[in-house]
C-alpha atoms as one frame of an Amber mdcrd trajectory, in Angstrom:
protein
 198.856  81.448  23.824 198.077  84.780  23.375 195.703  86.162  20.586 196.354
  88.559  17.903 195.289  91.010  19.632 196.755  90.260  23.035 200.477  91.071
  23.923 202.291  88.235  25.033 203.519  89.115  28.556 207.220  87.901  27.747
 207.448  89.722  24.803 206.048  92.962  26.406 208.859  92.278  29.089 211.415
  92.060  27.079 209.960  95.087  24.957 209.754  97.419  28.213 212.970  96.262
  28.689 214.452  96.854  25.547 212.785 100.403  25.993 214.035 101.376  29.044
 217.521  99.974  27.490 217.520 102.738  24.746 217.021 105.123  27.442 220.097
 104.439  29.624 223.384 106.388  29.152 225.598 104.815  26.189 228.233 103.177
  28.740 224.918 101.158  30.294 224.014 100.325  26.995 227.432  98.865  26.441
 228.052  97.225  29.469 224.912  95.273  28.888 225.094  94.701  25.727 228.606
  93.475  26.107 227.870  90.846  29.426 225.288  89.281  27.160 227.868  88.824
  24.206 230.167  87.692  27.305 227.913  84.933  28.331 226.511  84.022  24.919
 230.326  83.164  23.948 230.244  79.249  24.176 227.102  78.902  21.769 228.281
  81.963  19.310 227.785  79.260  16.596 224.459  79.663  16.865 223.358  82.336
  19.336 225.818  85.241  17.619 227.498  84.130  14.407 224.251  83.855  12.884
 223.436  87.771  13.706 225.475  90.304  11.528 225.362  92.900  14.445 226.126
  90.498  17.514 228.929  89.066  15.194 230.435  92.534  14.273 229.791  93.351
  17.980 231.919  89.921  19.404 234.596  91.345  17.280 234.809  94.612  18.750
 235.300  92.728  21.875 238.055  90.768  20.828 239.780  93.197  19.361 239.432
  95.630  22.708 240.796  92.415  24.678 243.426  92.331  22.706 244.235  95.838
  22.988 244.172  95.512  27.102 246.128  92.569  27.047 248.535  94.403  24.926
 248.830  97.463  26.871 249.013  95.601  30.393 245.788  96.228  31.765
């Protein structure tokens, strides 16, 4: 385990990646953001319900789904 003063190399990963995240044009950010909701979906009980953002998020989703199922698409 890492010490206090030590990064944890996973966390620093997922920190860069984060980073570099809040860097890319807003439809990258989406798209991301949006495939990880995607595959999260059969454990939202615990991996997004839980998470006021990621909850409001999931129902963006549905309600854009809804809209393209609507309108044909």
């Amino acid at each position: 385990m890492a010490g206090s003063g030590e990064a944890d190399g996973k966390n620093s990963l997922v920190g860069e990646f984060l980073l570099s995240l809040a860097r890319a044009p807003e439809p990258v950010q989406e798209a991301v953001v949006l495939l990880g909701l995607k595959q999260m979906l059969p454990y939202a009980n615990s991996l997004i319900h839980p998470y006021p953002m990621l909850s409001h998020m999931l129902t963006i989703l549905q309600k854009n789904s809804d809209r393209s199922k609507a309108s044909g698409e």
